[in-house]
Every structure is written in C-alpha cells, then in structure tokens.
C-alpha positions as CSV (number, residue, x, y, z in Angstrom):
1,X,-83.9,28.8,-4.1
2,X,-81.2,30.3,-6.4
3,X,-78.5,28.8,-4.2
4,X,-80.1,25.3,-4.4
5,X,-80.3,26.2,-8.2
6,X,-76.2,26.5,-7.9
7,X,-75.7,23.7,-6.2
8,X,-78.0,21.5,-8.6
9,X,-76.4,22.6,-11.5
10,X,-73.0,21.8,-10.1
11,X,-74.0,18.7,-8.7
12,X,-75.9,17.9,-12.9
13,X,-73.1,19.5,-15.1
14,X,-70.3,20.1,-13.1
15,X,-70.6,23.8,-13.6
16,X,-73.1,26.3,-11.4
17,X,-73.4,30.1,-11.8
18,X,-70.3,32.5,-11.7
19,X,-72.2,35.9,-10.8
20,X,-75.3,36.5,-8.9
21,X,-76.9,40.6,-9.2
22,X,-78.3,41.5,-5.8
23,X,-81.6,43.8,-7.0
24,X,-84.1,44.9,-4.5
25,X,-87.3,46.6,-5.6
26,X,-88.3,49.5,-4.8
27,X,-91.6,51.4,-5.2
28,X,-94.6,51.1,-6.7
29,X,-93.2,48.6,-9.8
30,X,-94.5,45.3,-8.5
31,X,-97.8,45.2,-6.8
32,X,-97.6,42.1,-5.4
33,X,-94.5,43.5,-3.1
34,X,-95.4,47.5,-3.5
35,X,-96.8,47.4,0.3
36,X,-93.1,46.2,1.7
37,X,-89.9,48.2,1.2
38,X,-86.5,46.7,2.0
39,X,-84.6,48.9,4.4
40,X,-80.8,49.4,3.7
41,X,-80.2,47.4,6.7
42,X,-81.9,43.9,5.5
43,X,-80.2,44.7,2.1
44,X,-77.0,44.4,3.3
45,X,-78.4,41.4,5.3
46,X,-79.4,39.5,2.2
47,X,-76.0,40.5,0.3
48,X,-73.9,39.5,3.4
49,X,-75.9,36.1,3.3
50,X,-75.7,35.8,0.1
51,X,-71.7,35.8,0.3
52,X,-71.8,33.1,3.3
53,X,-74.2,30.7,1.4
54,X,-72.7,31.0,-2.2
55,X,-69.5,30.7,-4.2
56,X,-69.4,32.8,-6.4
57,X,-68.9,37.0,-7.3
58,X,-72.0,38.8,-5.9
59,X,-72.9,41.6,-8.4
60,X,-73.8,45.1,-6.5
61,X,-76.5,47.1,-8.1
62,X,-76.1,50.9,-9.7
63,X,-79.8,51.2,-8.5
64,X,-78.2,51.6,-5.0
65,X,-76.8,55.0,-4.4
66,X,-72.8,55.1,-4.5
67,X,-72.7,55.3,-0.2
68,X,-74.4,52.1,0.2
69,X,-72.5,49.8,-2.3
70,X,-69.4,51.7,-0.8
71,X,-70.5,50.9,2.8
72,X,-70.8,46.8,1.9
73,X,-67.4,47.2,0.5
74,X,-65.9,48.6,4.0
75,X,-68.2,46.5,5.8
76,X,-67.6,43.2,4.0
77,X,-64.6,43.8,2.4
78,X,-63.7,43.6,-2.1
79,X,-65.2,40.1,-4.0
80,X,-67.9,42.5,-5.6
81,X,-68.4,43.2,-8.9
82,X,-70.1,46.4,-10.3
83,X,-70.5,48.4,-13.5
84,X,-69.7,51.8,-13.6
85,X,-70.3,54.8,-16.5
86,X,-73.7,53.2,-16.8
87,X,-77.8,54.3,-16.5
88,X,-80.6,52.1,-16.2
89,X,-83.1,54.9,-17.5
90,X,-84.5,55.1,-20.8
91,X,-82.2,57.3,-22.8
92,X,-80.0,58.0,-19.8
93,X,-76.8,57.9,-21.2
94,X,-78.0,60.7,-23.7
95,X,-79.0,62.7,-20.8
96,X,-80.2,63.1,-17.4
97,X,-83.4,60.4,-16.3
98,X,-86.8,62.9,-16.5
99,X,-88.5,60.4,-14.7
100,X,-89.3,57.2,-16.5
101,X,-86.8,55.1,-14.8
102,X,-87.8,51.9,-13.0
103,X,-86.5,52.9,-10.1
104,X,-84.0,55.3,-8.7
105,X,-80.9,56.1,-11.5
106,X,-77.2,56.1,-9.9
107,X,-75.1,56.9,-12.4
108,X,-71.3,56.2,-11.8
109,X,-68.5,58.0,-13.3
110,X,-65.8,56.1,-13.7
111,X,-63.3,59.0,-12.7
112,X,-65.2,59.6,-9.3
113,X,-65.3,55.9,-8.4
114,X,-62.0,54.4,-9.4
115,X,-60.4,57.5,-7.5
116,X,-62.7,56.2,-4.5
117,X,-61.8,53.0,-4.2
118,X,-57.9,53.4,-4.8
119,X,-57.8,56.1,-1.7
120,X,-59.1,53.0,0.2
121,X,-56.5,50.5,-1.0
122,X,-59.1,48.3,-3.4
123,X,-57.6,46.9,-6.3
124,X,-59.6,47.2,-9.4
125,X,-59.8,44.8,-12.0
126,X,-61.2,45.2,-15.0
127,X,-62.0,42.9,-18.7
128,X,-63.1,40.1,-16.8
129,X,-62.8,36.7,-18.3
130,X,-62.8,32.8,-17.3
131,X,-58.9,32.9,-15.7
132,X,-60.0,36.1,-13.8
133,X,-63.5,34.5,-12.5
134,X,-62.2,31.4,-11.4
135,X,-59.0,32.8,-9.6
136,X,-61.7,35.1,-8.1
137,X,-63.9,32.2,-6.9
138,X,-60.7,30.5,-5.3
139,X,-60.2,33.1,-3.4
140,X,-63.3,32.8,-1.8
C-alpha cells in the first residue's frame, strides 16, 4: 500500500516520498497484532523488499538492537539512514528507560557507532538536505 501511495503521488504531483522508517511492533502495545511477533528473519525480509520495490532511503529503526541494523548493512549493503545519540523512552535522554518505553530502547552513542561503521569501510554522511537525498536516490 505505501508503495502504491509513492507511486501515486509521483504519478499526481511529480514528487513521492524521500524516506520510508521500517518499525515493527513488538509486544503487548497493539492488541489487534499482540498474538503475532515478527521474527528478525521476516524483518529483514520486509526491509530487503522494501529496498527492491521502492526508490527511495529506507530508514532503520533504533528500536532494533545495534547487531541487527548492523547485520542489514553487511547483508544488504549502505543506502540506510539511521539516527544515532537518540532514546525513544520517556525521559531517556535524562537517564536510563525504568520501563515506560513503548518498546525495547537502543540507545546509540555516536562514538561507538561511527567507529563501527568506519572499521567496515561505510562512509558516513551526515546534515542531510535535498542535493544529498536526491544524489542518494540516483544511486539507487
């Protein structure tokens, strides 16, 4: 649906979406979908269809732990997006989550990460704007 969404908008206004987030929930939040958790495995299946099916920048989620987002990256190579030195807890940049979160907290530390991903070779970009984007989605 969100792709045919894209494609509409291109097709009505010449202009579709740059940057699509890739959530999964998890746990007890939803009851509608509580019963059925998505395994890492068809996660990375819906991200990897996600990058064959749509241009544009596919946004990784901090809820995933750091291994997983790190694992699409070796596995499918740069074109993501993430945000690091951030917390999706109430009051988690103050401190550690006590348990009110949504869902599971990964907090990424800039320092960590960016020393990461330049062992492996990835080059990091950072202050995206329009030129950035759309030499991004070019490359694609």
């Amino acid at each position: 649906m969100l792709c045919s969404l894209d494609r509409n908008l291109k097709d009505e206004f010449g202009k579709g979406f740059s940057i699509i987030g890739t959530p999964r929930y998890k746990g007890k939040t939803f009851r509608a979908i509580a019963s059925y958790t998505q395994s890492d495995h068809e996660y990375m299946l819906n991200v990897a269809l996600n990058l064959l099916i749509y241009n544009g920048v596919i946004w990784l989620q901090t809820r995933e732990p750091w291994e997983l987002n790190k694992n699409m990256i070796d596995t499918f190579g740069g074109g993501f997006i993430f945000t690091l030195d951030c917390s999706t807890a109430p009051g988690g940049y103050a401190e550690k989550p006590k348990g009110h979160q949504q869902f599971p907290v990964h907090l990424y530390r800039p320092g960590m990460i960016t020393s990461k991903l330049n062992e492996k070779g990835i080059e990091l970009v950072y202050g995206w704007g329009k030129k950035e984007l759309e030499e991004m989605q070019k490359n694609l």
